[in-house]
C-alpha positions, 0 to 999 in steps of 0.5 A: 480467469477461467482455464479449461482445467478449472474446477467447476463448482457442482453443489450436491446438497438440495438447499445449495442447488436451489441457492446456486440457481436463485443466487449464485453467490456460493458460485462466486466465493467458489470461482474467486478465492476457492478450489475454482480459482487456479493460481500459479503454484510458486507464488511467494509470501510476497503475494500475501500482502493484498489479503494482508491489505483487506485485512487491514481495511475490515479493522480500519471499517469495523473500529472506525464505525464504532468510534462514530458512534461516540463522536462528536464532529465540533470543534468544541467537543471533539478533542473531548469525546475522543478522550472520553472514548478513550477514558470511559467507554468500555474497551474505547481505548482498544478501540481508539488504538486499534484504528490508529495502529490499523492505519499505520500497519494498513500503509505498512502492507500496502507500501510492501505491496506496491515495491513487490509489484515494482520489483516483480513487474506486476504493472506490465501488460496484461495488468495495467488496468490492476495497476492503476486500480491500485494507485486509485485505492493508494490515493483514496487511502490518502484522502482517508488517512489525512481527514482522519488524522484532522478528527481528534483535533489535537495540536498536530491535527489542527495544524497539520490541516492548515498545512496541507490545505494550504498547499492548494494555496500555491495553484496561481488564481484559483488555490485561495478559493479551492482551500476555503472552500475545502476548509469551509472558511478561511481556517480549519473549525467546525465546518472542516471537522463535519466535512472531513468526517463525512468524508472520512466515515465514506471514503473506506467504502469507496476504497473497498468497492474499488478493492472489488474492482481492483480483484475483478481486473485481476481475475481477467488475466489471472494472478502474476508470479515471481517468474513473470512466464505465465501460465502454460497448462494446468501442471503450472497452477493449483486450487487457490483453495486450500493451498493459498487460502492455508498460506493468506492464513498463516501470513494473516496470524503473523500479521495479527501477532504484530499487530498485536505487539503494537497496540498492547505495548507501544501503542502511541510509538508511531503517533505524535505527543502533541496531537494529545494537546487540544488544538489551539490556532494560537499556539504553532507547534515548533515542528510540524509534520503529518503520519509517518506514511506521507513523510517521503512526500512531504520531504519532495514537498520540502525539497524545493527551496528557491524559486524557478524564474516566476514559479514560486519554490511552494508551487513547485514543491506542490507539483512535485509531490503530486507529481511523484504519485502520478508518475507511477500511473505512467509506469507500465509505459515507462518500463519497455522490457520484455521481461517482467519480474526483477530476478531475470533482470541484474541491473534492473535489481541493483536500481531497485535496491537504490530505489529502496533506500532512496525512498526510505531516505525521503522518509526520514528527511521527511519527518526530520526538521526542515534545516540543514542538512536534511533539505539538501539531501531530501533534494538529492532524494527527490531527484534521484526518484524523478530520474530513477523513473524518468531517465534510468528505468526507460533506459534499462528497458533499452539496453539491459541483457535479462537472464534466460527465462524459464520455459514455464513456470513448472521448469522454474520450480523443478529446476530451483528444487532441482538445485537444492536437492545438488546442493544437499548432495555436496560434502558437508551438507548431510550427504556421503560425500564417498562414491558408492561402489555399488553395481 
């Protein structure tokens, strides 16, 4: 979005002024992430996830590409040339690690970024088009992560494949055809290795033309805040460079830390023991369960046990899965309240945290067995999640009473700085608690 208050960008040296004219991308860079792109001023390190999410995707591309170069998509060398990676190409371990930890930490930042989307109501007008970008890229993530997972063709990614494939299975007439037809047979083998790592090898490109279309979308409006008032005038915003650029910094150095924590001494901590065992069609593992990203969907898959009159219990299951991502395209229609961010919204906050632990629940049901008592709360779990958007969201909408909103985004600031300064004033918060007789 372009305020009349915006910095222009004026190239003063000759070389830039002849670039600017032939191709403007200086300009561009300038107008998106520099000193020409004015933002709001009290934005939150909960804004730092989408640049956390970037991040994320560029270590997932660079180490993905290198660990093609020592790939072998067949499924009798496979599982070999990963461990050869692994054992003796120079730093194929780090680099083996670093995109298997990169996928997790990528779900990581992006799930924050989806609830503090939720929370803050950046789904509502005039952003509904950044939303459902973003729900496109979540869904390409999860294409991409599950073909991934299938590549180094170990026990769970063999058998994790005939699962989720299998659940196109359950579509009535045409699910057989479409699993043989995703698989390239009538089991996962060689045809599904060089088809899901074409797909795999493609897909993060795709993700990231989207990720351009998804920032352009955001750019047309201009970036949402934790007070959901918009902006005013240029006393409400600042330069997104140097002062989020300096702040995106600091949030990517902790990230990078973190990271580093994990792959240095816990690498294998979010993976599976028995993916280091070759795949072998004859042998079923006892528990069989897909990353610890897709564990809430999988236990809404789970949830459903008995059939419903003619529809079998797995074809609902199916439906519901695919159901409780779909659910969110519909989100900027389901919430109607006028106010969006969370912190003007009491009862909307208290349903957010339910919405939280319910969610965090299903995750837990779903990497834990399928028996007692873990499917009876996992359906309680995917009820409450159905409801939470259905039913309790719509109606909150309807007859909350929200907290006065701030007159712009300016007074919200002032006015919380205004209150710390109060609070600092008080009897043992450093201040002299005396009255002063000064005249």
């Amino acid at each position: 979005m372009s305020f009349p208050w915006a910095e222009h960008y004026t190239p003063k040296h000759p070389v830039m002024q002849w670039m600017d004219e032939k191709l403007p991308l200086p300009r561009l860079v300038y107008n998106a992430v520099g000193a020409g792109y004015p933002v709001p001023r009290n934005l939150n390190y909960f804004w730092n996830f989408g640049v956390l999410a970037g991040l994320a995707l560029v270590i997932q591309i660079v180490t993905g590409i290198i660990m093609a170069m020592h790939y072998g998509a067949n499924d009798l060398v496979a599982f070999a040339t990963v461990e050869q990676t692994m054992r003796d190409v120079n730093s194929g371990w780090l680099m083996r690690y670093a995109h298997a930890n990169g996928a997790s930490f990528f779900f990581i930042v992006v799930y924050l970024h989806i609830f503090r989307g939720l929370f803050y109501g950046s789904y509502k007008a005039p952003r509904e088009m950044v939303w459902l970008l973003g729900l496109v890229i979540f869904l390409l993530m999860m294409a991409t992560a599950f073909m991934g997972y299938v590549l180094p063709w170990g026990q769970m990614s063999y058998w994790g494949a005939k699962v989720i494939t299998g659940l196109f299975g359950a579509i009535p007439v045409v699910g057989e055809p479409i699993q043989t037809w995703l698989l390239g047979g009538f089991a996962p083998g060689n045809a599904s290795l060089n088809r899901f790592f074409s797909l795999h090898f493609l897909l993060p490109f795709v993700i990231a033309g989207v990720i351009i279309l998804h920032i352009w979308t955001l750019h047309i409006p201009g970036s949402s805040n934790p007070t959901g008032v918009e902006v005013k005038g240029p006393q409400d915003t600042v330069p997104f460079h140097p002062y989020y650029t300096a702040k995106d910094g600091f949030g990517a150095g902790v990230f990078l830390i973190l990271f580093s924590i994990m792959l240095f001494y816990a690498p294998n901590y979010l993976g599976h023991p028995d993916n280091y065992i070759e795949a072998n069609p004859l042998s079923t593992p006892a528990h069989i369960v897909p990353e610890w990203y897709f564990w809430p969907f999988y236990a809404i898959l789970r949830a459903f046990t008995v059939d419903f009159f003619f529809v079998p219990a797995k074809l609902l299951g199916v439906l519901a899965m695919f159901a409780s991502i779909l659910l969110l395209f519909f989100l900027p229609w389901l919430d109607n309240s006028p106010v969006r961010s969370g912190n003007y919204r009491p009862v909307f906050k208290k349903f957010f945290l339910i919405l939280v632990i319910d969610v965090l629940i299903l995750g837990y049901c779903g990497g834990a067995p399928a028996e007692e008592p873990y499917v009876m709360i996992s359906q309680v779990a995917a009820a409450y999640y159905f409801a939470h958007f259905l039913i309790v969201l719509p109606l909150i909408s309807r007859f909350e009473k929200p907290l006065p909103l701030p007159g712009s985004i300016t007074e919200s600031v002032l006015h919380r700085h205004s209150i710390k300064g109060e609070q600092d004033a008080l009897p043992g918060m450093g201040a002299d608690p005396q009255p002063s007789n000064a005249g």
